[in-house]
C-alpha positions in Angstrom: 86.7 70.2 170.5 85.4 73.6 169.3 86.8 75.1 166.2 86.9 79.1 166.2 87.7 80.3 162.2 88.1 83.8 162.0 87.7 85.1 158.2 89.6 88.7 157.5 89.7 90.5 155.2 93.0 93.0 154.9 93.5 95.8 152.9 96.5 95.4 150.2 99.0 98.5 151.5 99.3 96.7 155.0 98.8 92.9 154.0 102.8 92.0 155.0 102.7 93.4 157.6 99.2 92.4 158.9 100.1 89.0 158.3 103.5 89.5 159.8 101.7 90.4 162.9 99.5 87.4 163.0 102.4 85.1 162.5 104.8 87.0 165.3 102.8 88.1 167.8 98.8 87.9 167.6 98.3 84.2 166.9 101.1 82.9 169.9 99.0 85.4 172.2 96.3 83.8 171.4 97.6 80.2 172.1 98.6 81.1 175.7 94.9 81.8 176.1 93.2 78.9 178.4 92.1 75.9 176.3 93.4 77.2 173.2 95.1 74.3 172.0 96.1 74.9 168.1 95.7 77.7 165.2 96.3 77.2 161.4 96.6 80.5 159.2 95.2 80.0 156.1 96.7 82.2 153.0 94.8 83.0 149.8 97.2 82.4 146.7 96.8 85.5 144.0 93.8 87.5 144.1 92.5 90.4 142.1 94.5 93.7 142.6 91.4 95.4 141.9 89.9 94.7 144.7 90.7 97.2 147.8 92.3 93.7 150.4 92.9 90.6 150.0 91.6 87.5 152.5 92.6 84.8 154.7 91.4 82.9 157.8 92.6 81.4 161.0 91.3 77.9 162.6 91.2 77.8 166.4 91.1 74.7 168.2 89.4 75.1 171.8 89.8 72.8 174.1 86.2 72.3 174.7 83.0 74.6 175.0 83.8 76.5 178.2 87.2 77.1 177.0 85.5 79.1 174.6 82.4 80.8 176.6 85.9 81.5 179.1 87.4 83.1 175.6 84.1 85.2 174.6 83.8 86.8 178.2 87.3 87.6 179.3 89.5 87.9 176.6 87.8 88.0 173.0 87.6 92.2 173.7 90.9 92.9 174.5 92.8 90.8 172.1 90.3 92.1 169.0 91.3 95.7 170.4 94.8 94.8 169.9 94.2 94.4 166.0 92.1 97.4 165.7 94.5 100.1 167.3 97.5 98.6 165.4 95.2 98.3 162.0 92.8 101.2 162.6 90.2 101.0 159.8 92.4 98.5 158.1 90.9 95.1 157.9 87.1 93.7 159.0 86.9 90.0 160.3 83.5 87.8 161.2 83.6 84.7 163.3 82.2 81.5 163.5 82.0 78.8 166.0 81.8 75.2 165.2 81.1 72.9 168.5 82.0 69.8 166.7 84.2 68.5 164.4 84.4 65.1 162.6 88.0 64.5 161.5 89.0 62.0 158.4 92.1 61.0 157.2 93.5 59.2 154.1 94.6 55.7 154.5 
């Protein structure tokens, strides 16, 4: 399993409706994707109003590492495009890929 988090950070006067986007439309676009196989959206209680956006983060789970080299080439453009022309100068993201994951649970 690969996990793909993508931190953004949103600018206050389109946050709802950024977020609205993610839940409706860009994150079950992004699931369709091959090998894509889970996403969690992760929403940051409060935050200071004086700063200019506010931040949250998504957790992909990829199948495995070609699902995601199959990701970067073909469709990590086109779907990041999507964002921008929607949320022109808006909101900045950076990515990180983690190509293992050791999972615990409670007992």
């Amino acid at each position: 399993m690969v996990t793909y988090i993508v931190h953004i950070s949103v600018r206050h006067e389109v946050y709802t409706e950024y977020v609205d986007w993610l839940k409706n439309e860009h994150i079950a676009e992004v699931l369709t994707l091959p090998g894509f196989l889970k996403a969690e959206l992760c929403l940051r209680k409060g935050g200071s109003m004086e700063a200019s956006s506010k931040d949250l983060k998504i957790v992909y789970t990829i199948k495995d590492e070609d699902a995601m080299k199959t990701y970067m080439t073909e469709y990590a453009m086109g779907m990041r495009e999507k964002g921008l022309e929607k949320f022109p100068g808006q909101f900045s993201a950076q990515r990180e890929v983690w190509l293992e994951t050791i999972n615990f649970t409670s007992k």
